[in-house]
N, C-alpha and C positions, 0 to 999 in steps of 0.2 A: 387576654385582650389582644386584637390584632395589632402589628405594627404598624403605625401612621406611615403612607406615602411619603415618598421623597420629595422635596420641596427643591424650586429649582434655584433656588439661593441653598441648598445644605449642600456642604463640598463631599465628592467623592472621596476623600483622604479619610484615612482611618485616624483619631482621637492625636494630634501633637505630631502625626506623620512627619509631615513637610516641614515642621521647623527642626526636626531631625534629621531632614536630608539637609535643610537649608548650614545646617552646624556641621554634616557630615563634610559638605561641596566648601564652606568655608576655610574649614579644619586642612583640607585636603589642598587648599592656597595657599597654608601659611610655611609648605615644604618647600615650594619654588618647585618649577618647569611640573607642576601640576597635571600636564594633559599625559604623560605617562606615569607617573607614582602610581604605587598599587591602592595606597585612601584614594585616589581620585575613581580608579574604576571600583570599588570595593564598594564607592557608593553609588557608583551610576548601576552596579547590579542588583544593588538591596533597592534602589528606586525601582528596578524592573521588577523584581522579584514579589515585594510589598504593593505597590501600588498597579501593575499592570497584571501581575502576577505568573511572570516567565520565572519559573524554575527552570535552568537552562537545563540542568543533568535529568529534572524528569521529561521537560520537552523531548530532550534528543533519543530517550527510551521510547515513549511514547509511540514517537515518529519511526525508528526502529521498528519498535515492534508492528504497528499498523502496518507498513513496507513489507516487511517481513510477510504477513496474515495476506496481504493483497497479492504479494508476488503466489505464495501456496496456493490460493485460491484460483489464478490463473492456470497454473500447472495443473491442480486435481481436477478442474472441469474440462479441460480437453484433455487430461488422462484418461477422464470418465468417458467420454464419449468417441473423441477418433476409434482407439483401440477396439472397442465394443462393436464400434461400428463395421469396423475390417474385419474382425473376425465373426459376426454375424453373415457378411456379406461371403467370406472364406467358404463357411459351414455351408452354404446352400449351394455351390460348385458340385457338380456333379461329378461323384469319382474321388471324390477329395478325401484326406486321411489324416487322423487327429496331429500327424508329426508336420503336413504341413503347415497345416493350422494353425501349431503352436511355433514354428520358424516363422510366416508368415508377420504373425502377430509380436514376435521378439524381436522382427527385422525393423518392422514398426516404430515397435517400442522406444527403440533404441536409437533410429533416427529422429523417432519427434521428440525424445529426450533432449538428443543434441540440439536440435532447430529453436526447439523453444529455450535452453539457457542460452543458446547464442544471443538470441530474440531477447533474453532480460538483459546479456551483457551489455550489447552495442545500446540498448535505450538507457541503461543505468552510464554508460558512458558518455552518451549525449547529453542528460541531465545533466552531470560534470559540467562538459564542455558547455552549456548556455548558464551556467551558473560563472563559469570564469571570464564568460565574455561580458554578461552582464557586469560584473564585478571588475573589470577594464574599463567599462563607461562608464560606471560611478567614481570610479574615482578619476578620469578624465572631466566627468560633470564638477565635482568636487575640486580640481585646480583650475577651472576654467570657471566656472559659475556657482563660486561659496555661497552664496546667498540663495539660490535656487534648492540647495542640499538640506540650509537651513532652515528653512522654510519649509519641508518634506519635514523635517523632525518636528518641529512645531505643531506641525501638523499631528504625528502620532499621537503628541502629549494635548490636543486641543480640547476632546473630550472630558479631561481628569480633573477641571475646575482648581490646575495650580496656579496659584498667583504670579501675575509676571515678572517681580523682582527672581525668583526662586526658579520660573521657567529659565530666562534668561540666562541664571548662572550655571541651569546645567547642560541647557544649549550651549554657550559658549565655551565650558569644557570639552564637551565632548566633540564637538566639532574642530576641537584641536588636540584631540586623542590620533594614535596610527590606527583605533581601533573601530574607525568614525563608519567607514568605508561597512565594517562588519556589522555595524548597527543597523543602518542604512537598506543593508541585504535581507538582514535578518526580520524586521521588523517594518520596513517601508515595503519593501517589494517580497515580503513573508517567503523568503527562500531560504534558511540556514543552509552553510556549507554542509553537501552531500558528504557522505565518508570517504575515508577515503577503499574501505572495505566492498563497497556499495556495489559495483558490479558483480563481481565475483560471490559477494551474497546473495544476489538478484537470479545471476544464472543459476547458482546451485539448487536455490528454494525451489525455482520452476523446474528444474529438470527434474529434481527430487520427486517435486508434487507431480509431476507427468508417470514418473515410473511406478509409483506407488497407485496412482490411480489407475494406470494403463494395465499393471499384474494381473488386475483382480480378474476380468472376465476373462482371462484365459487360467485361469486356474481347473476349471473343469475339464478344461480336456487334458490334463496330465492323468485324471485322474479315468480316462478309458478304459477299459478294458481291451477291446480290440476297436478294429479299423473295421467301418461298415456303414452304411447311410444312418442303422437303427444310433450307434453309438454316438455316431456325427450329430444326430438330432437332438440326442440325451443330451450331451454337454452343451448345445448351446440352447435348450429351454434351460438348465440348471444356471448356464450362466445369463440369459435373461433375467429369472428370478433372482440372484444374485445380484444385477446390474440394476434392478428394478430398487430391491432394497437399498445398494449402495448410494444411489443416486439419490433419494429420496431423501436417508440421511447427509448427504454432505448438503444439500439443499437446504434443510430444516436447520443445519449446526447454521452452515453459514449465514442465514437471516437469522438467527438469534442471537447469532454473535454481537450484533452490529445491535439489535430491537432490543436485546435481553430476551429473557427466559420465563421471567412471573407473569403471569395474570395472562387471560386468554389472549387478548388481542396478540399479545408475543407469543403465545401459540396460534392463533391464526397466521400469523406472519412466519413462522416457521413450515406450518401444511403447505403456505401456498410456495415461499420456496422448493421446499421436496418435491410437490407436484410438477414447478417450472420444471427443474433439472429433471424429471422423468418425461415427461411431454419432450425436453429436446434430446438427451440423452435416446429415447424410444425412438424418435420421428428419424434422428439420424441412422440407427438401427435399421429400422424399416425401410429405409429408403435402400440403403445399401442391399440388402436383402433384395428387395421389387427390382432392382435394374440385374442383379448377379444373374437371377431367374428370367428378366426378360431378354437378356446378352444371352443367355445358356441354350434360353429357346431359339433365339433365331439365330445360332446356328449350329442345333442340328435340324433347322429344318432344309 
């Protein structure tokens, strides 16, 4: 039998909840100077945990982790494509030899490494710093306008159909916590404090994912034989097909990641990623190519 709909009188709290925080936020009174004692937050975080449902230790994995998978995924798509694209563009220079080819594309490499962790630093650094400024005028708002802050949290808990004796006591705790400010960030303006690791993991994933991406389509020309147009040609169809493949898979992982994996439509949404990243991964390719050849032509005529 189906579940009966929710009725707009049935309270969202789970069976006795709230008269368990209502004993927890009580219990937590009867130590004195309450707004720091460890029962008083012990139970403002099983209220978050139980009824909002912030597990703060799996939130900040989570969040980790997604940063983590976004930073990589910024790296490996312009590793996949700059690189490919320069030495596509290399290959078709007239005269050209597999050793420049592969300097060429290592000198690359190695600067877009750097460019892009610098690129995640200074924005993982920025984040920081609009995180500490907002976090200066909250708590300026908070000694200048209590009631304005209170009112924000009010606001959080308005959805959860708690009663307001119970609302009340645990606003007014917590609004005289040191920890009020961090609620505030966390939950009103949905920013947890950044790490303090956060730059430096940011630069390193995108550099990472840039040079692991950027490797691949020079990989064939180490594998030359000699220096000659026919050889120059060989490695860069091989690294086409190569690049063709590569591309298609990070495409395909990366939209499954996010859609999932079962049932067609997440492979439909897989193909058409694969295909994007070869459509721009290719177009930048070719483009590089069509001007080398149109620069090459005009001048030697």
């Amino acid at each position: 039998m189906a579940a009966s709909p929710r009725t707009e009188t049935e309270p969202l709290l789970p069976h006795n909840l709230e008269s368990q925080i209502s004993n927890k936020i009580l219990k937590s009174c009867e130590h004195g100077n309450h707004a720091t004692s460890r029962g008083y937050w012990a139970s403002i975080k099983f209220f978050l945990r139980q009824i909002i449902g912030h597990d703060e230790k799996k939130r900040s994995n989570v969040g980790i982790q997604a940063r983590m998978v976004s930073d990589a995924i910024i790296g490996l798509s312009d590793g996949l494509t700059v690189p490919f694209a320069l030495t596509a563009g290399l290959s078709s220079v007239s005269g050209i030899t597999a050793r420049t080819v592969i300097f060429g594309g290592l000198a690359e490499l190695i600067a877009g490494a750097i460019s892009m962790g610098l690129g995640g630093y200074l924005g993982a650094r920025s984040e920081a710093q609009s995180w500490n400024e907002t976090k200066r005028r909250e708590n300026l708002r908070i000694a200048t306008e209590p009631e304005m802050a209170v009112a924000d949290v009010k606001a959080i808990f308005a959805s959860y159909d708690i009663t307001p004796g119970t609302l009340d006591a645990l606003v007014n705790q917590l609004s005289a916590s040191p920890k009020f400010v961090e609620f505030i960030m966390e939950f009103h303006h949905g920013t947890p404090e950044p790490a303090s690791s956060r730059a430096l993991q940011s630069a390193f994933t995108i550099a990472l994912g840039y040079m692991l991406g950027g490797i691949i389509p020079l990989v064939p020309y180490f594998f030359v034989g000699q220096d000659g147009p026919d050889q120059i040609f060989l490695a860069l169809w091989i690294s086409v097909g190569v690049m063709a493949f590569a591309l298609f898979v990070f495409g395909y992982v990366k939209n499954c990641a996010f859609s999932g994996w079962a049932g067609w439509r997440c492979v439909k949404q897989g193909i058409y990623g694969g295909g994007q990243m070869v459509i721009v991964g290719g177009s930048a390719a070719g483009s590089a190519v069509a001007l080398v050849r149109l620069f090459d032509g005009l001048g030697e005529s």
